[in-house]
ZAGU-67521 format. One record per residue: residue number from 1; x, y, z of N, C-alpha, C in turn. Coordinates in steps of 0.05 Angstrom, whole numbers, plus 5000, padded with zeros to 4 digits. Example, Ala and Ser with C-alpha at 12.3 -4.5 7.8 and 13.67 -1.06 7.14 Angstrom:
BEGIN
(1 (5264 4886 5156) (5246 4910 5156) (5264 4934 5156))
(2 (5257 4955 5142) (5273 4979 5143) (5258 5001 5157))
***
This chain:
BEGIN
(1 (6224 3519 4439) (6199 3520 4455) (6198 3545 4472))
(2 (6225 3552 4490) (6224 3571 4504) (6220 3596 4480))
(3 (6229 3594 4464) (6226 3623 4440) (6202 3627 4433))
(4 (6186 3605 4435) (6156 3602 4428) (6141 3615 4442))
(5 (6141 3612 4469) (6132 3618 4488) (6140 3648 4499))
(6 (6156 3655 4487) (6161 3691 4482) (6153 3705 4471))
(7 (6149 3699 4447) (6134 3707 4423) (6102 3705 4435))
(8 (6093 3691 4441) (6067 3683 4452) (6059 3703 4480))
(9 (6084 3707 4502) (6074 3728 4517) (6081 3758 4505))
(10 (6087 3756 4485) (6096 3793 4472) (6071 3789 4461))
(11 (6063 3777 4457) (6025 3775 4433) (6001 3789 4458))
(12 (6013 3769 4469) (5983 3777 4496) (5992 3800 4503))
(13 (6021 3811 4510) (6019 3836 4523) (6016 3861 4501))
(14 (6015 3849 4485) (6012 3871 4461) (5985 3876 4463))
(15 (5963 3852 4456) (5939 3851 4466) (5924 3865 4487))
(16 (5939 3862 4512) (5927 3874 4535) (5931 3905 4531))
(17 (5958 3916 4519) (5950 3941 4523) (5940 3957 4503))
(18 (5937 3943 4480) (5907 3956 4469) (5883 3961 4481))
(19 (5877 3934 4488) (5854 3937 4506) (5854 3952 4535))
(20 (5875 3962 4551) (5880 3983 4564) (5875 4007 4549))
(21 (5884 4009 4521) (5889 4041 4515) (5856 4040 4505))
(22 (5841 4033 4502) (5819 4032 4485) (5796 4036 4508))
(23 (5803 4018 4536) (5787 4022 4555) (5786 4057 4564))
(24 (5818 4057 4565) (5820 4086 4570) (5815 4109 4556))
(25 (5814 4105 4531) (5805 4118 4505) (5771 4122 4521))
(26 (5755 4099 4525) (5730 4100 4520) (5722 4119 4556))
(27 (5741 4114 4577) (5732 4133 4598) (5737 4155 4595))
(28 (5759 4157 4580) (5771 4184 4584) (5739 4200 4569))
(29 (5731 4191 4544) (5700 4201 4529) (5687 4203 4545))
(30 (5677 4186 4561) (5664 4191 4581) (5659 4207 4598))
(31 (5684 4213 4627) (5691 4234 4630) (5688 4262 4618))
(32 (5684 4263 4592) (5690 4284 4566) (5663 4301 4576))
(33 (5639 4274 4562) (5623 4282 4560) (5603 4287 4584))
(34 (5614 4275 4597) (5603 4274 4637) (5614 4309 4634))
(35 (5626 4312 4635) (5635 4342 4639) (5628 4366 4627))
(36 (5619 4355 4593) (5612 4376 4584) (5572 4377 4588))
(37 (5570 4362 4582) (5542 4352 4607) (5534 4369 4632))
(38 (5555 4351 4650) (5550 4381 4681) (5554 4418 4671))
(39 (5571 4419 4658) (5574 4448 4650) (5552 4455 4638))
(40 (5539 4442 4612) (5523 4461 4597) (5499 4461 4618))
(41 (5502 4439 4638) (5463 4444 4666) (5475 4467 4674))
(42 (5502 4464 4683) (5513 4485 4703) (5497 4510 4693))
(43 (5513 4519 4669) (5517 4541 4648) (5489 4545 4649))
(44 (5470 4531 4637) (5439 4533 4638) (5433 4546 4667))
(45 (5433 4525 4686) (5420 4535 4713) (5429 4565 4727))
(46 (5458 4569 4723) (5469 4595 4718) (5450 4619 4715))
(47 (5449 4614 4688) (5429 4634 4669) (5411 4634 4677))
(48 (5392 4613 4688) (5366 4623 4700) (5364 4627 4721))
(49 (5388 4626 4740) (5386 4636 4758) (5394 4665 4760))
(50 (5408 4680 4734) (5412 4694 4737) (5384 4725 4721))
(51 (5375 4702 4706) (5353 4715 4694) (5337 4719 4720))
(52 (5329 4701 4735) (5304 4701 4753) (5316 4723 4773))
(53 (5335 4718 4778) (5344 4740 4798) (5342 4764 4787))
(54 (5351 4772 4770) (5341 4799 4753) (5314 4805 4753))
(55 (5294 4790 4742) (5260 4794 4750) (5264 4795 4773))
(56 (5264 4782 4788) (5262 4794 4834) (5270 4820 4831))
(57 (5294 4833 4824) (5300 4853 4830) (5290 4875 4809))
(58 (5276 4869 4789) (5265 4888 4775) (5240 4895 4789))
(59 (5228 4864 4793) (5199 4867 4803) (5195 4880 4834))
(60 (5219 4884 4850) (5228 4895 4876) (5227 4925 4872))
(61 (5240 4934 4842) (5243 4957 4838) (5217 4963 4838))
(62 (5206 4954 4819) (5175 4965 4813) (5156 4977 4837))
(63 (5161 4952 4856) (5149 4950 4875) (5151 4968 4904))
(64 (5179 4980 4896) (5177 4993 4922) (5189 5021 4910))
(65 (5198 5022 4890) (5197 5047 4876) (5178 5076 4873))
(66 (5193 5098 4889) (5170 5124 4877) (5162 5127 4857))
(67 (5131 5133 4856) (5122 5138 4827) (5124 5173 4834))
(68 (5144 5181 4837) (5140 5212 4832) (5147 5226 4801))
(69 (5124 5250 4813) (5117 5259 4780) (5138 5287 4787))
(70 (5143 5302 4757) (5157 5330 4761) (5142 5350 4772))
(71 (5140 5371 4783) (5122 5393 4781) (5122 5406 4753))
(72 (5101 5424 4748) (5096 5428 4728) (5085 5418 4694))
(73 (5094 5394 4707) (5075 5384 4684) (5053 5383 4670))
(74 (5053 5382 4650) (5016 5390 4632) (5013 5365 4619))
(75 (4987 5363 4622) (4969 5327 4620) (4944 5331 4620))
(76 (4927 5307 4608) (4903 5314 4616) (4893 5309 4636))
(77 (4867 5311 4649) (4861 5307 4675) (4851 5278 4678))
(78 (4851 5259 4683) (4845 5229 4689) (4812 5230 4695))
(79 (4807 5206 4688) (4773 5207 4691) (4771 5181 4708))
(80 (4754 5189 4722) (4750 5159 4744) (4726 5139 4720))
(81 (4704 5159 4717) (4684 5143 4701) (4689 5149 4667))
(82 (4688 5136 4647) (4698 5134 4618) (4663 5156 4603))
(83 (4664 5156 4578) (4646 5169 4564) (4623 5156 4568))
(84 (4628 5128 4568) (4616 5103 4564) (4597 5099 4587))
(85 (4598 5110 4616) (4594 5110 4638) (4600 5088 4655))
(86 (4619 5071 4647) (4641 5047 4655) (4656 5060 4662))
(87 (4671 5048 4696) (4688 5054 4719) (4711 5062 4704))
(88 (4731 5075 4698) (4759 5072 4687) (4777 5059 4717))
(89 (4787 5027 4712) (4802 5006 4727) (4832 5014 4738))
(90 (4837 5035 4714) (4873 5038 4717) (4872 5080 4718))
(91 (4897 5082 4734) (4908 5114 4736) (4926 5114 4710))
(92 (4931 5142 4700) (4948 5133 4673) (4979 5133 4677))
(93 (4979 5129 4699) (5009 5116 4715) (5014 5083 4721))
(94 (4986 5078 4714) (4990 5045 4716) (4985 5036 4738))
(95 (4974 5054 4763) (4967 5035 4790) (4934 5035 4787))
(96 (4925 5001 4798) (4905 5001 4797) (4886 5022 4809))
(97 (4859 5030 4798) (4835 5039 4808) (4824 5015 4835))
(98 (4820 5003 4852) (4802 4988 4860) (4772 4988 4865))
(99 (4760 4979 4845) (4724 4980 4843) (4712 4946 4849))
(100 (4688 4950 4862) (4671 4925 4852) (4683 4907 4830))
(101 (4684 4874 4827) (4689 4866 4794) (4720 4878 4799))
(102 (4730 4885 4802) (4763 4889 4795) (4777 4865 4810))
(103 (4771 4852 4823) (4791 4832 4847) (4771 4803 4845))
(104 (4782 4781 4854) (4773 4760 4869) (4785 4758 4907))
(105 (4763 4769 4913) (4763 4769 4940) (4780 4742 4959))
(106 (4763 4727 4952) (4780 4695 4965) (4813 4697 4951))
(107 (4809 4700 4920) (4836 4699 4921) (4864 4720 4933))
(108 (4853 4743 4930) (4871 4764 4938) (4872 4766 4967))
(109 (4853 4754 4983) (4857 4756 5013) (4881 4723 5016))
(110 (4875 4711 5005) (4889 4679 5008) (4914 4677 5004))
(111 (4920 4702 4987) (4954 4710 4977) (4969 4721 4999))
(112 (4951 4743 5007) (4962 4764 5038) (4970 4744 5052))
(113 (4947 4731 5057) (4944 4714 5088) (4969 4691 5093))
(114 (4972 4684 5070) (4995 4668 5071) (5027 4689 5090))
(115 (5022 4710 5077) (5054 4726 5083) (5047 4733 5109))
(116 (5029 4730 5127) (5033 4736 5168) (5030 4762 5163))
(117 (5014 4776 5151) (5019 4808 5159) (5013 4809 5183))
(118 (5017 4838 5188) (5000 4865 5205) (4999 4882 5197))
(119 (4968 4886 5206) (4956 4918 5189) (4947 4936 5221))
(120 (4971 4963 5217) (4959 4978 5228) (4934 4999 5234))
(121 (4927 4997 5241) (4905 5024 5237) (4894 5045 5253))
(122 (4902 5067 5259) (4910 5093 5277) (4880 5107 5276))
(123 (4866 5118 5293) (4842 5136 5295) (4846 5152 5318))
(124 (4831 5172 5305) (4830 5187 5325) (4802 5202 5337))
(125 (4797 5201 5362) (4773 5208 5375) (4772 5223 5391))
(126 (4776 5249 5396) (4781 5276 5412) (4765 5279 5415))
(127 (4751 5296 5450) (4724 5314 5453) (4702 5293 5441))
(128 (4686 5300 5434) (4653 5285 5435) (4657 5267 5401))
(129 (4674 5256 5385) (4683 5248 5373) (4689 5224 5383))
(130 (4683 5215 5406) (4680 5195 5421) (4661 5176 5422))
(131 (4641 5185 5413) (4613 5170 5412) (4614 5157 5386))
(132 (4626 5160 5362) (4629 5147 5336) (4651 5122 5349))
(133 (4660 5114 5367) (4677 5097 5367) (4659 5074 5369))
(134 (4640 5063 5381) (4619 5038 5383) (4618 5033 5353))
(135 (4603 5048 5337) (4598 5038 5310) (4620 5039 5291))
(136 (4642 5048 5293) (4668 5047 5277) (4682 5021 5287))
(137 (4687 5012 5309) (4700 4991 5318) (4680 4957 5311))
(138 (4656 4966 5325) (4646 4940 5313) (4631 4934 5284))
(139 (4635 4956 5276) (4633 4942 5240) (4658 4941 5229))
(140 (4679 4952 5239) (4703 4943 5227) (4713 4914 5237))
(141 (4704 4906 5260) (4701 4880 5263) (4694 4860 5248))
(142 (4663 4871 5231) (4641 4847 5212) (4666 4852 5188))
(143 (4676 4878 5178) (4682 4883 5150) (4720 4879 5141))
(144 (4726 4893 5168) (4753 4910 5159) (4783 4888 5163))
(145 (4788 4877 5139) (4809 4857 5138) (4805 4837 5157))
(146 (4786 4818 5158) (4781 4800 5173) (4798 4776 5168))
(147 (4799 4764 5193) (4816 4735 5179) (4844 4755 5196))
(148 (4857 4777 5187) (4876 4787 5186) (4888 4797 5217))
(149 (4910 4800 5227) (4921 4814 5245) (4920 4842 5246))
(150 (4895 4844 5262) (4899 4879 5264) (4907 4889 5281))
(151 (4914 4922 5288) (4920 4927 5312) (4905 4950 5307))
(152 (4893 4965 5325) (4877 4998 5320) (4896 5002 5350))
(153 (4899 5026 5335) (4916 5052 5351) (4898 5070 5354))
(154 (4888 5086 5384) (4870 5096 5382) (4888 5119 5402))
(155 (4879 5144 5393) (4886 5168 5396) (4857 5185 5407))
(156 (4863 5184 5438) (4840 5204 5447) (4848 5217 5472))
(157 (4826 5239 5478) (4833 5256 5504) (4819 5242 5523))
(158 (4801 5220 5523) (4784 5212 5540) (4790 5184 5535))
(159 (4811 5170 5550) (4807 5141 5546) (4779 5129 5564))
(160 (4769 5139 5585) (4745 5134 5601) (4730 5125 5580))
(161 (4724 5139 5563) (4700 5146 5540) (4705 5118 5520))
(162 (4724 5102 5520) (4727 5085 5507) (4709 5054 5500))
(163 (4688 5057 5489) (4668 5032 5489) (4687 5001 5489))
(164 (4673 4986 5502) (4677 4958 5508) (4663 4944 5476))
(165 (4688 4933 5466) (4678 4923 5437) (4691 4898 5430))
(166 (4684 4871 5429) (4699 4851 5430) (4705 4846 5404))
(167 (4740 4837 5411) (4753 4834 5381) (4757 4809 5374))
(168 (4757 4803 5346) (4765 4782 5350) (4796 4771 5348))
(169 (4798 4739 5339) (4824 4736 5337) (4845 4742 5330))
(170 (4862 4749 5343) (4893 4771 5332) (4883 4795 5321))
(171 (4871 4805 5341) (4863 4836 5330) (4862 4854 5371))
(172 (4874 4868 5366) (4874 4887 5390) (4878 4910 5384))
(173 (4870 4922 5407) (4864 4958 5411) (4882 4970 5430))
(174 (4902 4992 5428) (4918 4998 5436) (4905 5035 5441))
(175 (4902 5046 5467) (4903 5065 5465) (4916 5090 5481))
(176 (4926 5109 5460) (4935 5124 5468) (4929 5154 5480))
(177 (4927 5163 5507) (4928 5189 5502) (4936 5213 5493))
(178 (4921 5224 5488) (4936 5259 5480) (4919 5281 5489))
(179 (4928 5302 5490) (4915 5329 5496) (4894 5344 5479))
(180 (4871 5352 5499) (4852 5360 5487) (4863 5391 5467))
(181 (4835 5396 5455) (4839 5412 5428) (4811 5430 5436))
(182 (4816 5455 5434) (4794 5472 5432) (4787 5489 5396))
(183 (4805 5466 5389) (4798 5481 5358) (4801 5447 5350))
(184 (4781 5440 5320) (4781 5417 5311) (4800 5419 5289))
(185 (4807 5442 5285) (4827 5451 5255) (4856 5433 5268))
(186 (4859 5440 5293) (4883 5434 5304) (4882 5410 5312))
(187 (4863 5396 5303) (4863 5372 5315) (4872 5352 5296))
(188 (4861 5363 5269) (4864 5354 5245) (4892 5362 5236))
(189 (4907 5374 5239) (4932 5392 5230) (4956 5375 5242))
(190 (4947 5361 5273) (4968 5353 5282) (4968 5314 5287))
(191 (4943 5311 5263) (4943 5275 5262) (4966 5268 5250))
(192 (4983 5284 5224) (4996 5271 5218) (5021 5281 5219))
(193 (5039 5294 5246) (5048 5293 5268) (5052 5269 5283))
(194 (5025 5260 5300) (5026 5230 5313) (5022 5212 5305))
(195 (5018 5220 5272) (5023 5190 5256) (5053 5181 5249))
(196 (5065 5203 5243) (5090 5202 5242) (5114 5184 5267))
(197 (5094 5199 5293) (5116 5194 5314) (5107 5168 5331))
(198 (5080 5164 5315) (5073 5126 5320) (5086 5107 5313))
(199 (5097 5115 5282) (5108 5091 5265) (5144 5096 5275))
(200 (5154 5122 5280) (5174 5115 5277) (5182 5097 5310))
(201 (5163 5096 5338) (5166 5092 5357) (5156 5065 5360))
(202 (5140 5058 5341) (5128 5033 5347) (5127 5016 5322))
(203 (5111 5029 5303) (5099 5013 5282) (5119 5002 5258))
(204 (5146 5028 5264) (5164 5008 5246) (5173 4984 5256))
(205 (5169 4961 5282) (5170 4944 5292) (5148 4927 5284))
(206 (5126 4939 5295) (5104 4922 5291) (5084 4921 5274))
(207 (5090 4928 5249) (5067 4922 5235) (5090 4917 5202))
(208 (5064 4914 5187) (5075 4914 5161) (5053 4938 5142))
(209 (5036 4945 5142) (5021 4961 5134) (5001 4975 5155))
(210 (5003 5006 5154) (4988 5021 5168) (4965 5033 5146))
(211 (4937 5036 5165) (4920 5047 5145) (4915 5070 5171))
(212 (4908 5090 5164) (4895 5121 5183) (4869 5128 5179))
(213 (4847 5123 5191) (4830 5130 5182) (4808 5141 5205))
(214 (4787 5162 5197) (4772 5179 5207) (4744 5156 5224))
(215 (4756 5166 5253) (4732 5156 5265) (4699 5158 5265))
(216 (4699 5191 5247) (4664 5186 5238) (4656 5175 5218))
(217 (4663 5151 5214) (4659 5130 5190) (4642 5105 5204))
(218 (4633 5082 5180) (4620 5062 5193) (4629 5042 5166))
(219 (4632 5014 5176) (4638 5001 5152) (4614 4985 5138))
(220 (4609 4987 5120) (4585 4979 5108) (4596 4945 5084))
(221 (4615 4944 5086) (4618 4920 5071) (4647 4916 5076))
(222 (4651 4902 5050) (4680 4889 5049) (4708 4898 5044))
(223 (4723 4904 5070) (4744 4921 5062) (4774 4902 5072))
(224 (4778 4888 5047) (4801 4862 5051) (4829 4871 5040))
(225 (4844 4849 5033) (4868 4858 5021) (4878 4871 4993))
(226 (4844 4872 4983) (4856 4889 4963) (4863 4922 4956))
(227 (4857 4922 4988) (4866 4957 4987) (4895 4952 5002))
(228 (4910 4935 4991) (4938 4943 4996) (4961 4942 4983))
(229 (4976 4954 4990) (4997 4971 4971) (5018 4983 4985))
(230 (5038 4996 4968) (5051 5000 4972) (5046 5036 4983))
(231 (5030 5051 4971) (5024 5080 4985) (4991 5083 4971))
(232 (4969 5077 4986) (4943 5079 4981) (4928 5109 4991))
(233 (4912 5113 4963) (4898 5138 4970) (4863 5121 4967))
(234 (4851 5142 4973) (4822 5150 4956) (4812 5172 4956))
(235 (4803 5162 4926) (4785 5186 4911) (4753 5201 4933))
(236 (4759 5225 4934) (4741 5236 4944) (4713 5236 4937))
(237 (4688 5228 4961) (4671 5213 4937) (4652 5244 4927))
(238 (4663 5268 4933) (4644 5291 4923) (4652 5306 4903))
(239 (4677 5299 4894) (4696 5308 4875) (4703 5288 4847))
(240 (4691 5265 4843) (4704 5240 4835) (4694 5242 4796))
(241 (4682 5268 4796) (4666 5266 4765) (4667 5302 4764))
(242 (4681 5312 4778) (4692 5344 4787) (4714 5348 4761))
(243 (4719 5372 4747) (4735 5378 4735) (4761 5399 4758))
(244 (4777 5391 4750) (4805 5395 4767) (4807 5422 4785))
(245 (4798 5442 4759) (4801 5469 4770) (4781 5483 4788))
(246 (4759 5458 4798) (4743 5465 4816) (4750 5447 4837))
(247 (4764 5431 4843) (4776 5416 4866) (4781 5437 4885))
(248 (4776 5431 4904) (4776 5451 4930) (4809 5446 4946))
(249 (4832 5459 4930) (4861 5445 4932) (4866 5474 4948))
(250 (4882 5473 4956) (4900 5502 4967) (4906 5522 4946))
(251 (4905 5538 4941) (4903 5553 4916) (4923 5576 4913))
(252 (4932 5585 4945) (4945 5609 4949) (4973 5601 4939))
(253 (4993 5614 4933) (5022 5602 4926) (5037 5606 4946))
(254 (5023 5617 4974) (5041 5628 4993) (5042 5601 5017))
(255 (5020 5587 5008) (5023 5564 5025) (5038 5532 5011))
(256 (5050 5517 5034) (5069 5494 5023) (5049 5465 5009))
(257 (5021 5476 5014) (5000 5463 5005) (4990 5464 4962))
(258 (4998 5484 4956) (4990 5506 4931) (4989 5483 4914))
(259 (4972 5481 4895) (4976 5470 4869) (4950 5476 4855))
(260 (4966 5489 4832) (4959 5512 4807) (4928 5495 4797))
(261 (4922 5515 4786) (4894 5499 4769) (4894 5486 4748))
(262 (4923 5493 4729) (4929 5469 4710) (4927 5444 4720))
(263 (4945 5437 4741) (4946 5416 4755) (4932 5401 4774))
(264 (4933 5371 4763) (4915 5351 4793) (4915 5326 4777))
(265 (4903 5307 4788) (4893 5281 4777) (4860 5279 4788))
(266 (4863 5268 4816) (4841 5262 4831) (4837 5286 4860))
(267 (4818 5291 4872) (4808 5302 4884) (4821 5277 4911))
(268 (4835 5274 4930) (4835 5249 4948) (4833 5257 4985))
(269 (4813 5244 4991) (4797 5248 5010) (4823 5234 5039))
(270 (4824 5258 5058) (4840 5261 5076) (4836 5239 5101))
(271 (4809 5225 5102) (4791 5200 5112) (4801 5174 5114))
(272 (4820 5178 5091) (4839 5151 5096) (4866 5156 5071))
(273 (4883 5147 5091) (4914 5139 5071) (4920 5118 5082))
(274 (4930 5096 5070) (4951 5078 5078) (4969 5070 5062))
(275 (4990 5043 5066) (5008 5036 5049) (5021 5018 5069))
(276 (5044 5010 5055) (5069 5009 5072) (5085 5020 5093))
(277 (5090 5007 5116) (5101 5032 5140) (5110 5053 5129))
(278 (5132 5042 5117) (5165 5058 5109) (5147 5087 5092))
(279 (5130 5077 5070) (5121 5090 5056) (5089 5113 5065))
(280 (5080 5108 5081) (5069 5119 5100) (5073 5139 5120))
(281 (5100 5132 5117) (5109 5141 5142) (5128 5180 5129))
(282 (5150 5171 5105) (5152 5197 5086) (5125 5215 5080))
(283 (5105 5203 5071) (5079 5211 5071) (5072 5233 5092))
(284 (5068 5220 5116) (5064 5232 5141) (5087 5254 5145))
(285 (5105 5251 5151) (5133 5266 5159) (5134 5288 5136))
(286 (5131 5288 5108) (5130 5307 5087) (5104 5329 5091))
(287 (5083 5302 5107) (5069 5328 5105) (5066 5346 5128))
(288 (5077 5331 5142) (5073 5352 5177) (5105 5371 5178))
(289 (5115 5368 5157) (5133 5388 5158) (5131 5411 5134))
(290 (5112 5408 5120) (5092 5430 5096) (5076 5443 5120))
(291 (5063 5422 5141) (5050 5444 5159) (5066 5456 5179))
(292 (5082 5442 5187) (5101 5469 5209) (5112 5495 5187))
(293 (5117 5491 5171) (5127 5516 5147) (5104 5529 5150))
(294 (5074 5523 5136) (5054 5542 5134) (5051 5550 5165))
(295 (5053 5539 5184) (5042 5546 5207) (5068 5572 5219))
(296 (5091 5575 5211) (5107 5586 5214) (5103 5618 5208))
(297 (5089 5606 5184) (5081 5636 5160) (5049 5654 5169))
(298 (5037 5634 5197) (5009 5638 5196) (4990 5634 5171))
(299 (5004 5611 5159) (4984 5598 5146) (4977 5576 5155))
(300 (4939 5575 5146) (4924 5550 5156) (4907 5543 5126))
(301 (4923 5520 5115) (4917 5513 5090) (4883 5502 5086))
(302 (4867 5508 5060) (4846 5501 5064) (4831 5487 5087))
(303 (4843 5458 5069) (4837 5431 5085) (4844 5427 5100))
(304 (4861 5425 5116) (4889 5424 5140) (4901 5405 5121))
(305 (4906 5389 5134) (4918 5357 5127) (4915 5349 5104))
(306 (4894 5347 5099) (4876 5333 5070) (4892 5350 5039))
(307 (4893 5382 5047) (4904 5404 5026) (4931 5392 5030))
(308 (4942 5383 5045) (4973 5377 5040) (4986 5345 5034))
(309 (4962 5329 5039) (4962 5303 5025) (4956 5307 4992))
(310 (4939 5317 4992) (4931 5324 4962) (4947 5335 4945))
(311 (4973 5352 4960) (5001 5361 4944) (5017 5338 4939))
(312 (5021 5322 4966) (5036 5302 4970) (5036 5277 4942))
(313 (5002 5270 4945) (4987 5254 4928) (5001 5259 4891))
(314 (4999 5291 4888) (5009 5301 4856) (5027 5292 4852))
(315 (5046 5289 4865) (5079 5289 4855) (5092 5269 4866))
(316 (5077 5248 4884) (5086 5220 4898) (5057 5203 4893))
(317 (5060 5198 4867) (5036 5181 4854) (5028 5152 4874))
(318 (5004 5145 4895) (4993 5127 4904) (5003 5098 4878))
(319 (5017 5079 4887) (5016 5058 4874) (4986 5040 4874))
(320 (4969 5050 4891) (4945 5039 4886) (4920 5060 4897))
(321 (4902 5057 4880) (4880 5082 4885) (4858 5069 4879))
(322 (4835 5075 4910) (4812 5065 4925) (4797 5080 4918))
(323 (4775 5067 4897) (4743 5083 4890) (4734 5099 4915))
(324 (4713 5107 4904) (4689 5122 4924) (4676 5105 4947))
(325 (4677 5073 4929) (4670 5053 4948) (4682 5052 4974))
(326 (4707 5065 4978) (4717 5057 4996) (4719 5087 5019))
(327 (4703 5112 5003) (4693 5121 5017) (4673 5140 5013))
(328 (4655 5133 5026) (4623 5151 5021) (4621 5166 5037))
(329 (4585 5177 5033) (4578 5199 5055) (4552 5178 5054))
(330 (4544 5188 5079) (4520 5177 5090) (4494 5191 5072))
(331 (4497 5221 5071) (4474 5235 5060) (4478 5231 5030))
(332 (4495 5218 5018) (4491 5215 4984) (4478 5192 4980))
(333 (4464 5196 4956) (4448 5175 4946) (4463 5162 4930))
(334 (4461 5130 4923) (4469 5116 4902) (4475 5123 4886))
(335 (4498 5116 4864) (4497 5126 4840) (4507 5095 4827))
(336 (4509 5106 4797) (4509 5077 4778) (4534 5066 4778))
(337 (4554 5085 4791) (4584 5078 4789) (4596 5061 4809))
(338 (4576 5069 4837) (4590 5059 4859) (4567 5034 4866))
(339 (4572 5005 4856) (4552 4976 4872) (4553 4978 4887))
(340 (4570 4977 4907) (4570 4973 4928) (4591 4999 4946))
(341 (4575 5002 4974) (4596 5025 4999) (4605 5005 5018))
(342 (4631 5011 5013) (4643 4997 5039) (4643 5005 5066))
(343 (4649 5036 5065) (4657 5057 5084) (4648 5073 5088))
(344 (4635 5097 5098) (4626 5106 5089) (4622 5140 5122))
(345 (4624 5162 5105) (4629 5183 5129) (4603 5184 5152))
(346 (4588 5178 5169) (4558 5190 5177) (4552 5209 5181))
(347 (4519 5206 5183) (4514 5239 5180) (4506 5245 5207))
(348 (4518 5284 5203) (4523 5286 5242) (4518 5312 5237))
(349 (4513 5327 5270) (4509 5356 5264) (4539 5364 5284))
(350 (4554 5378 5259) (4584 5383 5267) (4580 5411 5294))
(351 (4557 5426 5285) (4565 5443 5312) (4559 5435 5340))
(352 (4549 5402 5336) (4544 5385 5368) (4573 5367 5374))
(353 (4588 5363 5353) (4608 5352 5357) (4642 5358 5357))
(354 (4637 5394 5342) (4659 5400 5336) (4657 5425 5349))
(355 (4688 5427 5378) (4691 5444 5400) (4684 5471 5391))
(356 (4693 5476 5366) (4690 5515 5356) (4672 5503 5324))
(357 (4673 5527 5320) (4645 5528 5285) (4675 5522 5270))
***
């Protein structure tokens, strides 16, 4: 009986540890596949994290990357309007044109607005150049990046002279003095000088995009987030259907302004630049150090400023470039290219407003 009963617990324990090795057999699979499971998500999520991070940093490059060109290069000259008499949308560098029909307004302001900017914007009003400040300030009110945080930097010899203009929300006026000018050449020669020594003293703090622009203007429509970018020009609106070698560029080779008559793209009007601080700011600093060189040599380049943006402009390609729309003259008439003026220069008699002829 007792032998029986031996034989009978060697059965069951034989039993049990099959069924131990079999349980363990089946977790250990488990485990297996639990593991190879988390690895291949791992391995997956890995990879796209490592893809995606690659696009950020490509699209980073893109984005904040110089588009500079070589000197000397030969190309053809870019056309704003096609054969067709349809706007041409794109530069043949790939940064947008901005025209009428090129954007959705609601949407491209709704994208900005989300990221908290600040947009700077620097003027200047010396001597009797003072009286354009009423109608520059309060239509940039109706028009100029509304919704948006602005700040205007204002640069004059007469803060007295300064009109009472109510702003609205998150938008203020900061102004600064400076010393009068008995020449307007020099007035113009040394804006981007104190554009320079704005951003590096202030605006690399406070802002995220500076725009510079000419106080004898008036805003006539809608000037939102789609003029922004990373380094913004515009096309000059008297030059914009001009063949190159009549562009009114610096011509002499003795000045730091020069570029040959082979060369140009667009004619770009000295009335407004903006961009990105950082990038605004090289802009500025490159070019007020082309003018201490010429000014060294007793040269006074065509344009002042404008002849040495327009160097700047050739060989440090604008990642985004502003139609005519975005700046007119008062005495031109409509044309079929431009629907609508946003901006636009007024018409004035310069020897009532400007100290010397």
């Amino acid at each position: 009986m007792a032998s029986d009963l031996s034989v009978c617990h060697l059965g069951l324990l034989h039993i049990l540890m099959k069924v131990n090795f079999y349980l363990f057999f089946l977790a250990l699979t488990g485990f297996s596949l639990t593991g190879l499971i988390f690895l291949g998500y791992s391995s997956t999520s890995l990879r796209y994290k490592e893809k995606r991070f690659c696009l950020n940093l490509t699209k980073e490059h893109q984005e904040n990357s110089n588009l500079q060109s070589p000197q000397g290069l030969s190309y053809k000259q870019p056309s704003v309007v096609g054969p067709d008499g349809k706007v041409v949308p794109v530069t043949p560098w790939l940064s947008p044109i901005v025209w009428e029909g090129t954007f959705d307004p609601l949407l491209i302001d709704s994208i900005y607005r989300q990221q908290n900017i600040t947009i700077a914007t620097t003027v200047f009003a010396l001597g009797k150049y003072t009286q354009f400040l009423k109608d520059f300030l309060e239509s940039a009110e109706q028009n100029y990046f509304v919704g948006f945080r602005v700040h205007y930097y204002l640069f004059t010899d007469q803060p007295e002279q300064v009109p009472e203009v109510k702003l609205g929300e998150e938008r203020q006026l900061t102004v600064l003095k400076v010393p009068s000018s008995n020449r307007w050449q020099e007035i113009t020669l040394r804006r981007m000088e104190k554009l320079e020594k704005l951003i590096e003293s202030r605006l690399v703090n406070e802002a995220d995009y500076v725009f510079s622009l000419d106080v004898d203007t008036k805003f006539y429509g809608r000037w939102g987030a789609e003029s922004l970018g990373r380094l913004i020009g515009v096309i000059h609106p008297g030059y914009y259907q001009t063949a190159r070698e009549q562009f009114p560029y610096e011509r002499r080779p003795e000045s730091q302004a020069f570029i040959p008559y082979a060369e140009g793209d667009y004619y770009y009007g000295g009335a407004v630049i903006g961009g990105l601080v950082k990038d605004v700011y090289e802009a500025a600093k490159t070019c007020r150090e082309q003018l201490d060189i010429d000014a060294a040599k007793s040269i006074e380049a065509a344009w002042q400023e404008e002849s040495h943006l327009n160097k700047y402009f050739l060989y440090n390609k604008p990642s985004k470039v502003l139609s005519p729309e975005y700046l007119w003259q008062d005495f031109k008439p409509h044309t079929n290219e431009v629907k609508i003026i946003r901006f636009s220069q007024v018409i004035k008699n310069y020897a009532a407003v400007r100290p010397n002829p």
